[in-house]
N, C-alpha and C positions, 0 to 999 in steps of 0.2 A: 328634421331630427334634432331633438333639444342635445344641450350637451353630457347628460348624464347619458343617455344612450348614445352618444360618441363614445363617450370612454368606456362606456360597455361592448361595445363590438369592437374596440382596439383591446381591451383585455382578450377577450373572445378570440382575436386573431392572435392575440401572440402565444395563447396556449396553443391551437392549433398546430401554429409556426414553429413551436420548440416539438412540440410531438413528432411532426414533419421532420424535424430534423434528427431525433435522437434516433424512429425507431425505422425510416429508409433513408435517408442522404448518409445517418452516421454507418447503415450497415453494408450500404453500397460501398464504401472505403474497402481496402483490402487488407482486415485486421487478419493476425493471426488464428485468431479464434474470438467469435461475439455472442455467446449465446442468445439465444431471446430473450431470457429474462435478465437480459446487464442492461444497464441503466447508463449513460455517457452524457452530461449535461453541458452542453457548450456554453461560451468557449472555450476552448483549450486548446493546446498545441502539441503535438504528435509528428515525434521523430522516428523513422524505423517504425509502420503502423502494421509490419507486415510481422515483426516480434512481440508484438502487444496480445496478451491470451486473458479474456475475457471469462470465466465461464458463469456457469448459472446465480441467478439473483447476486450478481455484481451490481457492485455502483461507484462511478468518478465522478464530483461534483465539479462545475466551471472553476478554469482558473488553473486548472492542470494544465503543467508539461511534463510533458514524458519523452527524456531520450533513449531510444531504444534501436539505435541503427545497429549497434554489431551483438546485441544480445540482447536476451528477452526480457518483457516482462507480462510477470504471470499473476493474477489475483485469483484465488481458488473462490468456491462458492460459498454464499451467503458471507462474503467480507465487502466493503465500502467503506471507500473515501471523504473525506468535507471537501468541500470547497480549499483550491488553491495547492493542491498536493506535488511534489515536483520528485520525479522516478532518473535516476541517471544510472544506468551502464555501463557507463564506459570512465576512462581515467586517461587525464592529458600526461604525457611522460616526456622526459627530456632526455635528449641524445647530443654528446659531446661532440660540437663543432654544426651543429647546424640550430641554425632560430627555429624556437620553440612553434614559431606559426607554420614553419616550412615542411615540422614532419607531417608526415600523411597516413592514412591509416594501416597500409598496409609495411610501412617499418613500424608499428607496433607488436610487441609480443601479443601471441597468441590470451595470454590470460590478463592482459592488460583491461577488458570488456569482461565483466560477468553478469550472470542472473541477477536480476530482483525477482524472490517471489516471495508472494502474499500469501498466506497458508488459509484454511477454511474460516469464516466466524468471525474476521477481525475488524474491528473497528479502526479508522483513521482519522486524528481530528486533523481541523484547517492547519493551512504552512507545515506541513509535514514534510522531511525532506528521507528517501531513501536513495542511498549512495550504492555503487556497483559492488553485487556479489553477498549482499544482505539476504538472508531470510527470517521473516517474519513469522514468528509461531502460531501456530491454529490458536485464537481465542484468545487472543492479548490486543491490547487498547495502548495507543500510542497517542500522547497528548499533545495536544496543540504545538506547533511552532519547533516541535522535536527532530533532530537529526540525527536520524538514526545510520550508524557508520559500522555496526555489530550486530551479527543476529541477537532474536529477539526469541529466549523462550514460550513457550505454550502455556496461553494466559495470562502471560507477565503484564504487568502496567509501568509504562515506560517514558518519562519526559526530559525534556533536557536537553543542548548540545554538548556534546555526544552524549546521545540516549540515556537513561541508566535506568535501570529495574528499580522502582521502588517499592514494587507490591507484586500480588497476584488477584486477581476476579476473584477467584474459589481459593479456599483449601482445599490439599490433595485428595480428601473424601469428599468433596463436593465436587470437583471433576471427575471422579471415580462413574457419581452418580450423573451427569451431566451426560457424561462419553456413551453410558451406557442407553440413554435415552435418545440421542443422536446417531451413533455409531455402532457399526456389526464389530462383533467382538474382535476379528482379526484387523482390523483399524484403530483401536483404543491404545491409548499412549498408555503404557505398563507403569504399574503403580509406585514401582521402584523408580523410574524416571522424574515422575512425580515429585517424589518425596525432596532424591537427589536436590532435583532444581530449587523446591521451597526452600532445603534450608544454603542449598550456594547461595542464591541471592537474594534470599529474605533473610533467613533467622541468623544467616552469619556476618549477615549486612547490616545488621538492624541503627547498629549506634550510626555509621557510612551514613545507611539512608534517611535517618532522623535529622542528622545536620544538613542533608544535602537539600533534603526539603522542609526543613524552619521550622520544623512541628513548634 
């Protein structure tokens, strides 16, 4: 065997090997929910694999951690991750008279752990970080390296530590037209929400958002 057909059957195997693993070793794990069509591209690291809710045409790129022992997290359908995404739940808290290593979960408050969830459509870029109790709005794009610590309206374009809305995908009559293509009328975000959101954090933001990103 010459050596371009070495490196041809080691290519060969490692496609194999990753398919092997995303679409029985990863769903033999005992996720919350994995639809078939989600995608999990190792490695990554999974805390709490039993709060982790997957559903259809999802996608995590390697590189992920996701802590999720005392509460969930959820990515709705057709949203995906890059590469490198980090999911946290939970929040360290301090209590008067004992080290900070010593508490234990269960002297935490009940709402001390919340949801991450991921809404329909959303795009994730690399190093993204979502903190405990975030939701992410159907159809909004969060940029590279961004920490997101505040929901995330529907469609918003969001980068930065801590996050900030600097756009939107659509105007509200192009999501109008969008929702209607995708969505039964009783799941369509009302056109007054819509509007609302544009002009909170776009049109009233505008000068904020101009300096905040260099135009």
């Amino acid at each position: 065997m010459n050596f371009k057909q070495k490196i041809k059957n080691s290519t060969l195997f490692g496609i194999i090997l990753s398919i092997y693993k995303n679409y029985f070793a990863c769903r033999r794990s005992r996720f919350g929910l994995i639809h078939p069509t989600a995608f999990v591209r190792y490695p990554l690291i999974i805390k709490g694999i039993e709060n982790v809710y997957l559903h259809e045409k999802t996608s995590i790129l390697s590189g992920a951690l996701i802590l999720a022992t005392r509460a969930r997290f959820i990515m709705k359908r057709s949203s995906g991750a890059a590469e490198g995404l980090t999911v946290v739940t939970g929040n360290h808290i301090s209590i008067p008279g004992i080290w900070v290593r010593d508490i234990t979960d269960d002297m935490k408050p009940e709402d001390a752990d919340k949801d991450v969830i991921v809404e329909e459509d959303v795009w994730i870029a690399s190093n993204v970080t979502l903190l405990a109790g975030v939701t992410v709005g159907r159809g909004s794009a969060i940029g590279a390296g961004s920490v997101v610590r505040k929901n995330v309206p529907p469609y918003a374009i969001v980068i930065g530590n801590p996050a900030k809305v600097i756009g939107f995908k659509f105007s509200p009559e192009e999501i109008i037209m969008h929702e209607k293509a995708l969505y039964p009328e009783n799941e369509r975000i009302p056109v007054e929400i819509l509007e609302k959101n544009y002009n909170k954090y776009f049109i009233n933001r505008y000068k904020e958002i101009k300096e905040f990103i260099k135009i």
